[in-house]
ROVO-486844 format. One record per residue: x, y, z of N, C-alpha, C, O in turn. Coordinates in steps of 0.05 Angstrom, whole numbers, padded with zeros to 5 digits, always signed. Layout:
// ROVO-486844
XYZXYZXYZXYZ;...
END
This chain:
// ROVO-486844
+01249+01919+02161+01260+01942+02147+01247+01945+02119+01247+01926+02104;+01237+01969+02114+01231+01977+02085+01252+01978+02055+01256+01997+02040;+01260+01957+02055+01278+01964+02031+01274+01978+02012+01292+01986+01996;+01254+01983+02010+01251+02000+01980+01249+02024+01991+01230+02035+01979;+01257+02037+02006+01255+02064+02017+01288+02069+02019+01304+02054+02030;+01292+02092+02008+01313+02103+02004+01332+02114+02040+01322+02129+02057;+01358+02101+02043+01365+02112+02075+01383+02125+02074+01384+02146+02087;+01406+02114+02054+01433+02126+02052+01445+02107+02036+01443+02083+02036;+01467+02132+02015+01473+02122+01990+01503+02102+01994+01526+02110+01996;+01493+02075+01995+01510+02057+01999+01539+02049+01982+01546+02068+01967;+01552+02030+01982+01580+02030+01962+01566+02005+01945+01573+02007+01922;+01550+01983+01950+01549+01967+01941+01521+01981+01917+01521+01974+01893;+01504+01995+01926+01486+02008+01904+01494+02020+01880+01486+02017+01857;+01515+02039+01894+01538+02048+01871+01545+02044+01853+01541+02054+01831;+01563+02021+01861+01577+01996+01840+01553+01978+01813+01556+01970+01790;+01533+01977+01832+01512+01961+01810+01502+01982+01791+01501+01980+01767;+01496+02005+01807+01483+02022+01790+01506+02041+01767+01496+02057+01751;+01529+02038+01769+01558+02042+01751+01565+02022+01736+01565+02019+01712;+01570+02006+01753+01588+01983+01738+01569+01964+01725+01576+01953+01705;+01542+01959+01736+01521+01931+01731+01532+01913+01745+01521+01892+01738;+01551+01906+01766+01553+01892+01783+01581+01894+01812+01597+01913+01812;+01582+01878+01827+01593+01891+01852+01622+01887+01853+01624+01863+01861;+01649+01897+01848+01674+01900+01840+01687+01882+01874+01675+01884+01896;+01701+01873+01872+01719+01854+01887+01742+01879+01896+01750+01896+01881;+01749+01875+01920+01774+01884+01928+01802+01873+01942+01801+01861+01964;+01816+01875+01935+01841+01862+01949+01860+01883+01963+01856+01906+01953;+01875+01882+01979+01884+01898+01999+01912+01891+01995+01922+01869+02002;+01930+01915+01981+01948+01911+01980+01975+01934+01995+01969+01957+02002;+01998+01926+01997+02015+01944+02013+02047+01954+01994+02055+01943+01974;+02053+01968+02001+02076+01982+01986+02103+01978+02004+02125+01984+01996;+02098+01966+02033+02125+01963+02049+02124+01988+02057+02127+01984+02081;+02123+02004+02055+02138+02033+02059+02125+02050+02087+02101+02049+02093;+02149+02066+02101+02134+02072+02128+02121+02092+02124+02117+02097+02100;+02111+02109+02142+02084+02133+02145+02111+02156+02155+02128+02153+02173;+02108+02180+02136+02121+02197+02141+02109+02215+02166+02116+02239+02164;+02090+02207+02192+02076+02216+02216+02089+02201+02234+02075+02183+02242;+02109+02203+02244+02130+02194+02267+02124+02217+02290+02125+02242+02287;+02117+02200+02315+02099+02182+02322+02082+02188+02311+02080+02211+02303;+02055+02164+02306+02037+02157+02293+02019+02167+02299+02024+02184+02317;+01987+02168+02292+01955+02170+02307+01959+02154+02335+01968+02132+02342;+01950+02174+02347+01943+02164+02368+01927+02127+02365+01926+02109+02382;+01918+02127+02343+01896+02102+02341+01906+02081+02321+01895+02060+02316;+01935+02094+02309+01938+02079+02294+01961+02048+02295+01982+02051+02308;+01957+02030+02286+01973+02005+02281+01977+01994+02263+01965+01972+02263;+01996+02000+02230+01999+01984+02216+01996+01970+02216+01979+01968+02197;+01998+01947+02225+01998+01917+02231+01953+01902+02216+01940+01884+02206;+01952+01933+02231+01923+01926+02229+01903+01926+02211+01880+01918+02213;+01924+01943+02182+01907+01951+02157+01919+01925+02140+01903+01913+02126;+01947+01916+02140+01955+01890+02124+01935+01874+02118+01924+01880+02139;+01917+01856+02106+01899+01838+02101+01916+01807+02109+01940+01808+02104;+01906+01783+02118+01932+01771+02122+01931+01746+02095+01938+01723+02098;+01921+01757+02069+01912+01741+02044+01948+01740+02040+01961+01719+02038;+01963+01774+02038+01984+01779+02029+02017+01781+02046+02041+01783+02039;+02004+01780+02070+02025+01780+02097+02050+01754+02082+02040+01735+02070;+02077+01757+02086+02096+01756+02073+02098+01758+02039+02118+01749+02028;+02082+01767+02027+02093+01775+02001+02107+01811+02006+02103+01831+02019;+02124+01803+01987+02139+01831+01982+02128+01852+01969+02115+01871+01977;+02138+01842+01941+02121+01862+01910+02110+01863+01912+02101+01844+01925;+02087+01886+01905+02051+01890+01890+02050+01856+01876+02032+01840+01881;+02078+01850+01853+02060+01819+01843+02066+01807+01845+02069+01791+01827;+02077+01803+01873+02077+01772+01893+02050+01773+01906+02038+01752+01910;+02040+01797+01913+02019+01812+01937+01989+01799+01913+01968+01789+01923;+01991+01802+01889+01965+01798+01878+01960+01770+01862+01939+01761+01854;+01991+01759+01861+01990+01725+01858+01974+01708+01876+01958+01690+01875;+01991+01728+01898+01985+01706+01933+01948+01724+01937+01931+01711+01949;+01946+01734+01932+01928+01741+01939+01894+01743+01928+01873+01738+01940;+01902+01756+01894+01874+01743+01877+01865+01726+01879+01841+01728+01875;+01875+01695+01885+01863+01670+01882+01843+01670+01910+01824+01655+01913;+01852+01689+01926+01836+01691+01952+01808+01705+01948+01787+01697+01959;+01812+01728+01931+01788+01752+01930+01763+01736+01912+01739+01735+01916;+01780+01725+01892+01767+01704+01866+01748+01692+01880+01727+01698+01870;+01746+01678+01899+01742+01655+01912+01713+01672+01921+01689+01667+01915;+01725+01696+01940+01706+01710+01961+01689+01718+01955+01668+01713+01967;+01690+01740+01923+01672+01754+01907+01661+01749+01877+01676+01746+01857;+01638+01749+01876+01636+01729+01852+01638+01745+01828+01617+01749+01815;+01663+01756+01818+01659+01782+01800+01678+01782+01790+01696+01775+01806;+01688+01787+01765+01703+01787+01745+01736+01813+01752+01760+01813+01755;+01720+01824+01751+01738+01859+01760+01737+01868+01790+01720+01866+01808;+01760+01877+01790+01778+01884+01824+01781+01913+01828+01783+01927+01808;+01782+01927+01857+01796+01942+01866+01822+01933+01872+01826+01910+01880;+01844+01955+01869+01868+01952+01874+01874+01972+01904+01884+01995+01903;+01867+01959+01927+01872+01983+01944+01892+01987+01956+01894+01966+01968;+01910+02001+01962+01926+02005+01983+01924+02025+01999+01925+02049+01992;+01919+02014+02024+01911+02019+02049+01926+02024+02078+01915+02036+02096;+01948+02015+02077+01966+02015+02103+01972+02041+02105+01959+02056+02091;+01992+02051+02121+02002+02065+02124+01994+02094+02100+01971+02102+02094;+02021+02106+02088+02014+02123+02070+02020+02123+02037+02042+02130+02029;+02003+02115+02022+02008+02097+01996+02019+02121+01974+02034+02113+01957;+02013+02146+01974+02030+02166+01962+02061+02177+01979+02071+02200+01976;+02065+02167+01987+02095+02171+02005+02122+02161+01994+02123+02140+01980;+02136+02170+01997+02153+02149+01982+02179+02159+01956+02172+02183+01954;+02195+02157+01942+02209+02154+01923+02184+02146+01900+02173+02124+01897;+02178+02172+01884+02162+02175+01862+02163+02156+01839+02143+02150+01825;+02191+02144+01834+02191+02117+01815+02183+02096+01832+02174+02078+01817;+02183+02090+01854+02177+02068+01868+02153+02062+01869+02147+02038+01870;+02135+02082+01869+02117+02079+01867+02106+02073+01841+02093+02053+01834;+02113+02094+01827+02101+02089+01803+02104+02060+01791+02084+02051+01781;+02126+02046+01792+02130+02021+01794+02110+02004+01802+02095+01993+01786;+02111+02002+01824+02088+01987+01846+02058+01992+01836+02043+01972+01837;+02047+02016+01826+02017+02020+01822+02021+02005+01792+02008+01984+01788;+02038+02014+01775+02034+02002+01740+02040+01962+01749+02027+01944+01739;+02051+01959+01758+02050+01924+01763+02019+01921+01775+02004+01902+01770;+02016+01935+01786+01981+01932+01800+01958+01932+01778+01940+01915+01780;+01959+01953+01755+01937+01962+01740+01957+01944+01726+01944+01956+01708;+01979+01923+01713+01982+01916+01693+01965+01891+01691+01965+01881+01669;+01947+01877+01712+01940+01858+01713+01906+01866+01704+01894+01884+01717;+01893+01851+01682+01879+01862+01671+01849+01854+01686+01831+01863+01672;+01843+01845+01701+01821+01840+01727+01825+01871+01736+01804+01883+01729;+01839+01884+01745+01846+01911+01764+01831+01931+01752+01840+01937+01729;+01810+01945+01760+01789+01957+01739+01801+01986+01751+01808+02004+01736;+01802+01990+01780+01808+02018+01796+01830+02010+01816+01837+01990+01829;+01840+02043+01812+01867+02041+01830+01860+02054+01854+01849+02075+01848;+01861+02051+01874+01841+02064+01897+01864+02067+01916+01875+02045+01918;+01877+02088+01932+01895+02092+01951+01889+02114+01972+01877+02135+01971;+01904+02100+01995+01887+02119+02020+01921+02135+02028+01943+02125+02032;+01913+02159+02028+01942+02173+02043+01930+02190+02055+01906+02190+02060;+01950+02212+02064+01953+02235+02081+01951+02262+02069+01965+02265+02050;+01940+02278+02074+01939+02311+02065+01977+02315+02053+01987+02314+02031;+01984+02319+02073+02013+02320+02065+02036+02307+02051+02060+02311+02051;+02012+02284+02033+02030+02271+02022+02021+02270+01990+02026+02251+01976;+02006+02298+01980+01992+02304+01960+02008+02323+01953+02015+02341+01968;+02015+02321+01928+02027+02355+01906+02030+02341+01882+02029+02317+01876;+02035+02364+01868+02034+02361+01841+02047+02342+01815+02034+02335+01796;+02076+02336+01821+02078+02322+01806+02071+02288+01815+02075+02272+01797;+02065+02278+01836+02050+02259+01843+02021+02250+01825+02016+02231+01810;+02009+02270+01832+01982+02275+01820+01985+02267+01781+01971+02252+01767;+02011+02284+01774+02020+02273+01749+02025+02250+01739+02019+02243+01716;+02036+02239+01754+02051+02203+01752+02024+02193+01760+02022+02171+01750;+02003+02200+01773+01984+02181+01778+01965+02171+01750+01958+02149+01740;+01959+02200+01743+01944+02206+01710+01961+02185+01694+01952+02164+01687;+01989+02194+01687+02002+02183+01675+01998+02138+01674+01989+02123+01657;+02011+02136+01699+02001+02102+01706+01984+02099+01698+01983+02082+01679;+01953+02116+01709+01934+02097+01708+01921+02095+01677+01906+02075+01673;+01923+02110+01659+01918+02113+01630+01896+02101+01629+01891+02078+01624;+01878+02126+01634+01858+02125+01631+01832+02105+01656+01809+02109+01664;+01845+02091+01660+01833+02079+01688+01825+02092+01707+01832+02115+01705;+01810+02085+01730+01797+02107+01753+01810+02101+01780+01810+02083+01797;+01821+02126+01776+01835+02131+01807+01818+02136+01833+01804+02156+01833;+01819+02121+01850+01807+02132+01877+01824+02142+01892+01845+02130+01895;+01821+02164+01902+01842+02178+01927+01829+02191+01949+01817+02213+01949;+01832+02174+01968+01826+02179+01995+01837+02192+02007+01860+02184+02005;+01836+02214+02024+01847+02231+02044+01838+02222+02077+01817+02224+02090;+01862+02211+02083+01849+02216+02121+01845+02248+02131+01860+02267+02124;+01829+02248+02142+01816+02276+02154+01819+02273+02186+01838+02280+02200;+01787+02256+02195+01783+02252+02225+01769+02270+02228+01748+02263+02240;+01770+02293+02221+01756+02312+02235+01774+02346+02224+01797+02353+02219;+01752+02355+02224+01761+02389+02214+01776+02406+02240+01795+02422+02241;+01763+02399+02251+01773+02420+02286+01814+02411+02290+01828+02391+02292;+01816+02435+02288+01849+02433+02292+01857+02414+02317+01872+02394+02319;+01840+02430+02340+01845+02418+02374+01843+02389+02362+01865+02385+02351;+01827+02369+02359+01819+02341+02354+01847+02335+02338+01860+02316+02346;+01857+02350+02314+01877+02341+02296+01904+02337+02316+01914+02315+02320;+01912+02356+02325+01930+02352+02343+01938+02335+02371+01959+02328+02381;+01906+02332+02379+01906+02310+02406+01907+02278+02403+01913+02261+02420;+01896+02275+02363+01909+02245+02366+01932+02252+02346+01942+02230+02341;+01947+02271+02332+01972+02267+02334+01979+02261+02299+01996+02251+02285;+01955+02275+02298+01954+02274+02262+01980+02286+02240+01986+02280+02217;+01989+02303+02257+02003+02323+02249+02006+02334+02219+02026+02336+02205;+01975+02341+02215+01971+02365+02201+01949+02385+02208+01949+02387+02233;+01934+02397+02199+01920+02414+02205+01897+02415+02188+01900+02401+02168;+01872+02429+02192+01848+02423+02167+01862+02433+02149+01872+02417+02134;+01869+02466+02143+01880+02477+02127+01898+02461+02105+01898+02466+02081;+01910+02445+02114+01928+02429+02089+01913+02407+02086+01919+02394+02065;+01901+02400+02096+01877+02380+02081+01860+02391+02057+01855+02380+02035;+01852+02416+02067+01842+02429+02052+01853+02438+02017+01843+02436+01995;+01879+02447+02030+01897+02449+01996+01904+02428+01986+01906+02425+01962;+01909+02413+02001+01907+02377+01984+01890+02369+01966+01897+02360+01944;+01856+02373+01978+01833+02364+01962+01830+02385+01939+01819+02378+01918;+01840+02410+01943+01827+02425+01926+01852+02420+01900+01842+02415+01878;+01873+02420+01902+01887+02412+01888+01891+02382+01872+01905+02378+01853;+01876+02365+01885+01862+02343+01873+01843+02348+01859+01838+02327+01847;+01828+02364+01854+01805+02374+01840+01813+02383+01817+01808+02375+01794;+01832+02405+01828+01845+02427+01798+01863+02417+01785+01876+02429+01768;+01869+02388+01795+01885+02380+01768+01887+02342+01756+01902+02328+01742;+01859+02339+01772+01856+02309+01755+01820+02307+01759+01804+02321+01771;+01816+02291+01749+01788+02275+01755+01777+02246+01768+01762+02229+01760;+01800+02252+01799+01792+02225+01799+01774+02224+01820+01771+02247+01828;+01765+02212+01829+01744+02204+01849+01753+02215+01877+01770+02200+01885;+01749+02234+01894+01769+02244+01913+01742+02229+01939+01717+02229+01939;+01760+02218+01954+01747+02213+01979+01755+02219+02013+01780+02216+02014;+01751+02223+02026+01753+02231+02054+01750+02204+02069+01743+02183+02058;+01755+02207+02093+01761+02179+02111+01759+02201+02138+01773+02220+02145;+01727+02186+02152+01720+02202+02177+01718+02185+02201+01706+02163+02200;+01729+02195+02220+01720+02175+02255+01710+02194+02274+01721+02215+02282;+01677+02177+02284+01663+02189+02297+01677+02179+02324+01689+02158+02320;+01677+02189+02349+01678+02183+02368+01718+02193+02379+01731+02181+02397;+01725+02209+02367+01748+02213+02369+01743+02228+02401+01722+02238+02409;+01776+02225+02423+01777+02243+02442+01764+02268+02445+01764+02285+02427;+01754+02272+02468+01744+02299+02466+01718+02319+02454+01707+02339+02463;+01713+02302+02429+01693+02314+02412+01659+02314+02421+01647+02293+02427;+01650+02338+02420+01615+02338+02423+01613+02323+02413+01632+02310+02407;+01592+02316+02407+01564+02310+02381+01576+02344+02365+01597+02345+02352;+01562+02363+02371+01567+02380+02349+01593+02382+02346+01594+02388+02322;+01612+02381+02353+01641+02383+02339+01633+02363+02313+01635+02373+02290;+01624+02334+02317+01619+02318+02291+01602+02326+02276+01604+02323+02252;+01581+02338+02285+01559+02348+02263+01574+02368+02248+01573+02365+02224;+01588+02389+02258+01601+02411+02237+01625+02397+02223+01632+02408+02202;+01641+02372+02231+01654+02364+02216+01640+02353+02192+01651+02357+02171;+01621+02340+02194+01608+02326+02167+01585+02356+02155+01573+02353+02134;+01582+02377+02169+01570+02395+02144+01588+02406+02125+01585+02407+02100;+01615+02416+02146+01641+02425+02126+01641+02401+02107+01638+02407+02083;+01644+02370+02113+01654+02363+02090+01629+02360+02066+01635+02357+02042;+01607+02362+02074+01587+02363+02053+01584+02387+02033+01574+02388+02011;+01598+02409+02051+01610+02436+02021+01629+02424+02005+01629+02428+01980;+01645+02410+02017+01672+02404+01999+01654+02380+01971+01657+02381+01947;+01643+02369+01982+01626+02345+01964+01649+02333+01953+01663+02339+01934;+01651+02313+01973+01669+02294+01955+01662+02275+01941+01637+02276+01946;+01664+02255+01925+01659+02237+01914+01642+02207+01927+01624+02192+01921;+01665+02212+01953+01648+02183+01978+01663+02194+01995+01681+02211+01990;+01653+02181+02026+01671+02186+02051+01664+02156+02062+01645+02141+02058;+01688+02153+02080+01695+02128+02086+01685+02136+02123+01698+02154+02135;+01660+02119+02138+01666+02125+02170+01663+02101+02188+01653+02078+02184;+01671+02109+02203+01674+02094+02223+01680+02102+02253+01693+02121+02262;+01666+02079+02267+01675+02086+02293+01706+02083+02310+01720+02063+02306;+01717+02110+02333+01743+02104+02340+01744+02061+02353+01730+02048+02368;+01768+02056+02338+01774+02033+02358+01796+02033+02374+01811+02052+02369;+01804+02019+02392+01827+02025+02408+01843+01990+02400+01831+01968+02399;+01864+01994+02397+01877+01974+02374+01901+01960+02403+01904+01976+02421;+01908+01948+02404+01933+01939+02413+01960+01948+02405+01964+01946+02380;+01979+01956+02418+01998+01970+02420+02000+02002+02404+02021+02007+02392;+01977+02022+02404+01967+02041+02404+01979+02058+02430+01984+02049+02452;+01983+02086+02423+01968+02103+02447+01945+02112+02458+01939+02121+02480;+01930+02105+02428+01904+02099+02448+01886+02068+02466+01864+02065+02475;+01908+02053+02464+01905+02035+02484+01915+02032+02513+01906+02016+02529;+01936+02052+02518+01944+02064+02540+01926+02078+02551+01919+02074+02574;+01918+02095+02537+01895+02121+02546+01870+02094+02553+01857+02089+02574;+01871+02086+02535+01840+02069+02544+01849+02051+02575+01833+02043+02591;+01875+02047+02577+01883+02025+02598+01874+02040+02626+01861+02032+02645;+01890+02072+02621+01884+02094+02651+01866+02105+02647+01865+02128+02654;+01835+02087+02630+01813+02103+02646+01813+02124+02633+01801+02132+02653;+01813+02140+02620+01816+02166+02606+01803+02163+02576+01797+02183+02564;+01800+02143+02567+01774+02140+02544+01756+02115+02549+01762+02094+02559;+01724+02125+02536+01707+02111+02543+01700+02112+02516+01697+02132+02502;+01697+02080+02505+01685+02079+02471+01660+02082+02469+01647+02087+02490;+01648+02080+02447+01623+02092+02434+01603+02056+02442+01612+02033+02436;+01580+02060+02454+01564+02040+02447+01559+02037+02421+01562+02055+02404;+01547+02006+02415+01536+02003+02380+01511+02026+02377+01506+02040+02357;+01499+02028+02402+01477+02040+02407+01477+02070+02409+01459+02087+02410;+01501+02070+02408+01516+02111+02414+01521+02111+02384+01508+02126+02369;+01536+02097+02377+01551+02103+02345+01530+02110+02325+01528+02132+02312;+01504+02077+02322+01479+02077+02303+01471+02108+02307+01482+02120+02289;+01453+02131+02328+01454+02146+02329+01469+02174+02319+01459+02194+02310;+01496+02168+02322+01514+02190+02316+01521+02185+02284+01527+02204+02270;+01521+02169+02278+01517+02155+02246+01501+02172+02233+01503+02191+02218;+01481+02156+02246+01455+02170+02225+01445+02199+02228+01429+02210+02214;+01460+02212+02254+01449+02241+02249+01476+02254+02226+01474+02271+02209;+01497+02241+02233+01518+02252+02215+01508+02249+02187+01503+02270+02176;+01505+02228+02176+01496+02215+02157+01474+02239+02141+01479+02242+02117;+01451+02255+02151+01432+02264+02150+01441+02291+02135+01429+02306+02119;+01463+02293+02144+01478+02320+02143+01489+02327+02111+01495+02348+02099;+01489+02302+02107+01510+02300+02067+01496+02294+02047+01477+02278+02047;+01504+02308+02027+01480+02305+02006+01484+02268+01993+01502+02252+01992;+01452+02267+01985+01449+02239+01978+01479+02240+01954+01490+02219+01959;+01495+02255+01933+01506+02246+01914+01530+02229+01928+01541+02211+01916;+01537+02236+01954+01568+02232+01966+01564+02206+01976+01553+02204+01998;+01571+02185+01964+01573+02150+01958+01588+02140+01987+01611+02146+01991;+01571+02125+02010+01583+02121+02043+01601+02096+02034+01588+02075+02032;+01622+02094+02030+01638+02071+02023+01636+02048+02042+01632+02025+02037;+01643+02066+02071+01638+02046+02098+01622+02058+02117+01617+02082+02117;+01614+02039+02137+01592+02050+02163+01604+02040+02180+01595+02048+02201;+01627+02021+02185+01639+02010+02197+01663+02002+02197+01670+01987+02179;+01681+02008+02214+01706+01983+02216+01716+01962+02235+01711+01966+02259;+01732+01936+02230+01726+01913+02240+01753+01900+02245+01759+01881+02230;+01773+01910+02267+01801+01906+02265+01792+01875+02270+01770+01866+02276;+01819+01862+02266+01821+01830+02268+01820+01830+02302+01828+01849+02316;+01806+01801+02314+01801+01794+02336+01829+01791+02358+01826+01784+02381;+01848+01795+02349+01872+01788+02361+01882+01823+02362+01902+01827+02374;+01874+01837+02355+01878+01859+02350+01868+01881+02372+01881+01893+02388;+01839+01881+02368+01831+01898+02378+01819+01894+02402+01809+01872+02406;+01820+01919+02425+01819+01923+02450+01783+01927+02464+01768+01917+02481;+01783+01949+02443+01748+01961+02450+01746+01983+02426+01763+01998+02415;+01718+01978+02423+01694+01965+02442+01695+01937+02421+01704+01938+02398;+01685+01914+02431+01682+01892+02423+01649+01888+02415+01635+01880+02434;+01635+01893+02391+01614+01900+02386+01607+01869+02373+01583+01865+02369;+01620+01853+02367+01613+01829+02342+01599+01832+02329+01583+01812+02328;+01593+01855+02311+01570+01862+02287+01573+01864+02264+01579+01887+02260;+01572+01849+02240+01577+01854+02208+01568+01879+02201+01553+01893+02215;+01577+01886+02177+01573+01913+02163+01551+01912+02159+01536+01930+02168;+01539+01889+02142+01514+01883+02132+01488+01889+02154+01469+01904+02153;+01497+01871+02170+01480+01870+02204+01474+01902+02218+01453+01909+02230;+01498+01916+02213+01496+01936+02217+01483+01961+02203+01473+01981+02215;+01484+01955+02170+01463+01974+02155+01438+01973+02164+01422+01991+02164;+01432+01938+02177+01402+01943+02177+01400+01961+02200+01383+01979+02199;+01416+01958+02223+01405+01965+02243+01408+02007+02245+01397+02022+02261;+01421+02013+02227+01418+02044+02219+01393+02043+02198+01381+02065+02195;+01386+02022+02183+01363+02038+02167+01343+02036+02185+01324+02050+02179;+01339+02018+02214+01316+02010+02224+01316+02037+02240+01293+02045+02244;+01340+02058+02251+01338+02075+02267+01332+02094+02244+01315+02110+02252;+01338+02099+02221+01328+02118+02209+01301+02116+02205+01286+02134+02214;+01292+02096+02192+01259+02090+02193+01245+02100+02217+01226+02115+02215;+01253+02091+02236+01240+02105+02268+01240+02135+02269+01219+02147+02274;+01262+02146+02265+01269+02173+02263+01256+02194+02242+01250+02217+02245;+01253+02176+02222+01237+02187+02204+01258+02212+02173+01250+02228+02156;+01296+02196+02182+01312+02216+02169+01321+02197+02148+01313+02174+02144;+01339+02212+02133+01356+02194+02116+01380+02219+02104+01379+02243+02105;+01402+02199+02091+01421+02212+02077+01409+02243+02060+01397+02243+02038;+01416+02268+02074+01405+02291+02053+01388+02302+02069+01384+02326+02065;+01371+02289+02094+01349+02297+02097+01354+02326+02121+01337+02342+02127;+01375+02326+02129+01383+02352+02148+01401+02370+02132+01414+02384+02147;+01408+02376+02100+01422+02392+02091+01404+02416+02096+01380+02415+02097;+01419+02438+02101+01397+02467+02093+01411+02481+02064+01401+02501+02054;
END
């Protein structure tokens, strides 16, 4: 592989080329359930928990029990604070606010980074977030999946692009924080071009980074039922690298790929069973882009 040849704008390039070096993350949880009863079709709490923090309570039982772990893993002074489970803007508005200021009060915690739901975004949230983080950099992730309504509804998203849509834009018009999207290639049903127009739409929106990955089918899921009767077939590594990188081709170089992959725990997950690192895996999308002759940007019109 040509390293010095530009493929697609990575998270770890990012960070060096911002920060001067690569920020640590710890994975933290709020307790609190997902206002999407029943769930994603794909989804399993159980499966975003990290198990650094599994029986702590508080955010700072969660970063006691848990920093001495990240410390260890990443050789770097300053942290992400992520929360990731379920839906991290949900909730009783002091509770939270609570939980995020014990997070940023620990002075390693450089960014507050949280993944939620379209529908769990408005205004005075957005307020209390500014407020906590004083002056610190908020990350806010939006799950998406996909723009096509049909796709939103068949795994059970229950919302629609449309309020995804007033979510982000309203994250725009009233803070500055880093707005990110969270995409899965290989969902039920979908072309290739159903995904290619989902990643041009989101390349108008230009978000800050997008988070992708391929569908997995998790243990005690509905989509592990569906996968049980025969009714879904997962993505080869060899299907995905492909649909990756043509997706990939589609977004302008500024929009930062946070992930290329995700990697439920081995007790966890059902299919496809790929055993491939992230790392392992960049090479093997820059080696298909190299062949191909594309890269991040290179299919915008």
């Amino acid at each position: 592989m040509n390293k010095k040849r530009y493929y697609y704008s990575d998270i770890l390039s990012f960070m060096l080329k911002k920060y001067g070096k690569k920020l640590g993350k710890i994975g933290l949880t709020l307790n609190t359930p997902c206002p999407n009863d029943p769930p994603c079709i794909f989804c399993n709490k159980e499966s975003f928990i990290p198990q650094t923090i599994q029986g702590a309570e508080t955010v700072r039982e969660q970063l006691e029990q848990g920093l001495p772990y990240v410390k260890r893993k990443y050789p770097t002074d300053e942290f992400i604070a992520y929360f990731q489970d379920n839906t991290s803007t949900y909730g009783d508005l002091e509770y939270l606010e609570r939980s995020f200021t014990q997070a940023l009060s620990y002075p390693d915690i450089r960014i507050l980074a949280l993944s939620t739901r379209p529908d769990s975004i408005y205004g005075e949230l957005l307020d209390m977030l500014e407020r906590t983080a004083a002056g610190r950099e908020v990350w806010l992730e939006l799950g998406l999946q996909s723009i096509h309504d049909s796709t939103l509804q068949a795994i059970g998203r229950g919302h629609d692009y449309a309020r995804f849509k007033s979510a982000y834009e309203l994250i725009r018009e009233k803070t500055d924080f880093s707005a990110g999207v969270h995409l899965i290639i290989g969902l039920p049903g979908e072309s290739d071009e159903m995904i290619f127009e989902t990643f041009r739409e989101v390349n108008r929106l230009k978000p800050d980074y997008v988070k992708i990955h391929h569908l997995q089918v998790i243990k005690g899921t509905e989509m592990e039922r569906i996968y049980n009767a025969g009714d879904y077939g997962p993505l080869s590594l060899e299907r995905y690298t492909e649909l990756f990188c043509r997706a990939v081709s589609l977004i302008d170089k500024s929009i930062v790929i946070q992930r290329n992959l995700s990697r439920a725990r081995a007790g966890q997950l059902v299919a496809p069973k790929w055993n491939i690192k992230a790392e392992d895996f960049k090479i093997k999308v820059c080696d298909y882009m190299d062949t191909k002759g594309i890269y991040q940007g290179s299919e915008v019109l």
